[in-house]
Phi, psi and omega in degrees: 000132159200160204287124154231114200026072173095344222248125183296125177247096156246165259197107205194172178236107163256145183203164173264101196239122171078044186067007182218172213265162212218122156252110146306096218227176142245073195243155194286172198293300206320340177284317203314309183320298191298316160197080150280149171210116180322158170225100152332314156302349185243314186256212180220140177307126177322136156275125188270315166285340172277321180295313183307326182283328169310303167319300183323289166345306201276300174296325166294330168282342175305327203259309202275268185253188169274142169255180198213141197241142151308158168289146165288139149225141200252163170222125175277004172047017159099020177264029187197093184270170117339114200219153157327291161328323212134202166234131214265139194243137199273156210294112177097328175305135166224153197279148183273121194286075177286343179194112156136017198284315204270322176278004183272310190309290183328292167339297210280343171297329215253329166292296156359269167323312163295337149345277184311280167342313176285315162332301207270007172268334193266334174291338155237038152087355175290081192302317205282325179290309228262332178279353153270018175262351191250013186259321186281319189293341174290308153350287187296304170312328185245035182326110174278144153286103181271156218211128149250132190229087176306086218269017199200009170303155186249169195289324205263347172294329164307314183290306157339278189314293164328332195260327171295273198333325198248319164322299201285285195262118178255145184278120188303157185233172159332314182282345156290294210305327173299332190274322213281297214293164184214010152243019151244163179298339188257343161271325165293350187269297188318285188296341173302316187273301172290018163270350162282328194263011202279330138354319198261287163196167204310182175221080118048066211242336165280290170299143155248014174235124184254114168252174194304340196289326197291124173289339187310148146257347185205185172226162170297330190308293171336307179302323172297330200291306184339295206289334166319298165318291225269356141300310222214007193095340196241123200257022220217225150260120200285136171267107160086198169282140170329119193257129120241044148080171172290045167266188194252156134341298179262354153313321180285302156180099142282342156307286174344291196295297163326344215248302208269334176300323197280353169302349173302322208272326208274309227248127155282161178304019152237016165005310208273342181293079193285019179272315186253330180240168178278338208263028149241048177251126204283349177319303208294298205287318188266357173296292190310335168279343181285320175341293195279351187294317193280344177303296196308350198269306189292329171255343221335089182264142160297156164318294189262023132304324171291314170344279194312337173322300178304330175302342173281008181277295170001249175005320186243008172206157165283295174131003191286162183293334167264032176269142205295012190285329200255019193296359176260027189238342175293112173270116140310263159066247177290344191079027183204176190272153190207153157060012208268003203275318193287181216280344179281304170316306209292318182296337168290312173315289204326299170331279164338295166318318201268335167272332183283291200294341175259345175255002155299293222304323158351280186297321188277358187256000000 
């Protein structure tokens, strides 16, 4: 692709498919980011939580191998001619996104991140992370896309085409990949430990997002964020192989099992009822293993010593949405908890927990 006076040039194979004209193109994500744009009329409201999982996808892969997307597709709305050159995308136009609206957001959610991330290695003098963190992001940036592009569809043949597209073919979520994969380590603990707890309460094993209608209390996807926290910290995407530190294979877990055994004693007996309690909300869940990661830190205390920490939370919440632990996750409003999930909200709960548990430790010396 390159530019000649203003005027977008691309580089491509056109054909004709089912009678109507079709470009084959290939581009890097970063020109792409600059033109495109959603049409509400056309698309269904962004998932925030589908993206996150995408991201997720993207940065982990980013550390190991390459990953690979279906072509994205698009409508140039008659804004793409024939040219001497290629093919001119007209001054000011831009392509319409019909497949691929959640893995563009997520890329561009990933850039971000790597973003943040690099900053915050160069603000504390950290050269070599930040410069390998500025090698994914050129990664990402010069990502190629592959592309179908309609150049000559009408708003209601878009839509048609979007409701095929979304009908026929569904994208694997996460939430396969927690049952399936067998190469992280950490998926392999999660399922093993919830096939000890199914007993105890439900689990969650396709989906990975539980809305209130869900009877589940927690999911697999969730339970790795845990365990992830509560090893290692990490409230984010794991980099590289698992630390878990001098425990052994089976110390982890018994830790695990431990960690989840103790919502029996801690979660009143509708745990899973989020209409009424936090806690089968994953901000909350994964707060509380960040909880015991920092006991361990802080104390240096063993894992299921923290555990046992944590059972003094009792003492100080209902776990309800309008208990004063949570008024800054609370809408009067609406009546419900909002916001509790991202790394900033989960690390301020934890902060809470952790000021109720440090003024036991306080009262009992």
């Amino acid at each position: 692709m390159s530019n000649h006076d203003f005027k977008t040039i691309i580089e491509g194979i056109g054909y004709n498919q089912f009678g109507k004209k079709v470009l084959a193109t290939q581009i890097r994500f970063s020109t792409l980011e600059a033109l495109f744009e959603v049409d509400p009329e056309v698309q269904r409201k962004l998932d925030p939580q589908r993206r996150s999982e995408i991201r997720e996808f993207i940065l982990s892969s980013l550390k190991g191998k390459d990953f690979f997307f279906s072509p994205f597709i698009f409508s140039a709305r008659g804004s793409i001619t024939k040219t001497n050159d290629g093919w001119m995308l007209e001054p000011g136009s831009k392509l319409y996104i019909l497949d691929g609206q959640h893995r563009a957001s997520a890329m561009s959610s990933a850039l971000s991140h790597l973003k943040s991330q690099k900053e915050t290695s160069e603000e504390f003098g950290h050269e070599k992370e930040a410069h390998k963190i500025q090698e994914y992001i050129d990664q990402l940036k010069s990502y190629p896309v592959a592309m179908q592009i309609y150049l000559d569809l009408s708003l209601q043949e878009e839509r048609q085409l979007f409701t095929d597209i979304n009908t026929e073919r569904k994208e694997a979520h996460i939430g396969l990949i927690m049952q399936y994969d067998h190469r992280d380590p950490y998926i392999e603990i999660t399922r093993q430990v919830a096939n000890q707890l199914h007993q105890h309460f439900e689990i969650e094993r396709e989906l990975s997002r539980l809305t209130s209608q869900n009877s589940a209390v927690t999911s697999l996807t969730i339970m790795k964020k845990c365990l992830l926290a509560l090893f290692e910290g990490v409230l984010t995407v794991k980099k590289g192989n698992p630390d878990f530190g001098l425990y052994t294979n089976k110390e982890v877990m018994a830790i695990s099992l431990a960690f989840f055994e103790l919502w029996k004693h801690l979660f009143p007996k509708q745990m899973g009822n989020r209409k009424k309690f936090v806690t089968g909300l994953t901000g909350i869940q994964v707060a509380l293993a960040y909880t015991a990661y920092k006991l361990t830190k802080n104390y240096s205390i063993s894992h299921l010593e923290a555990i046992q920490q944590l059972k003094k939370l009792k003492n100080y919440c209902s776990w309800k949405h309008d208990d004063p632990l949570f008024i800054q996750l609370y809408d009067p409003a609406l009546k419900k908890i909002k916001h509790h999930s991202s790394t900033t909200t989960i690390q301020r709960t934890a902060t809470k927990f952790l000021a109720l548990l440090d003024q036991e430790r306080i009262e009992s010396t």
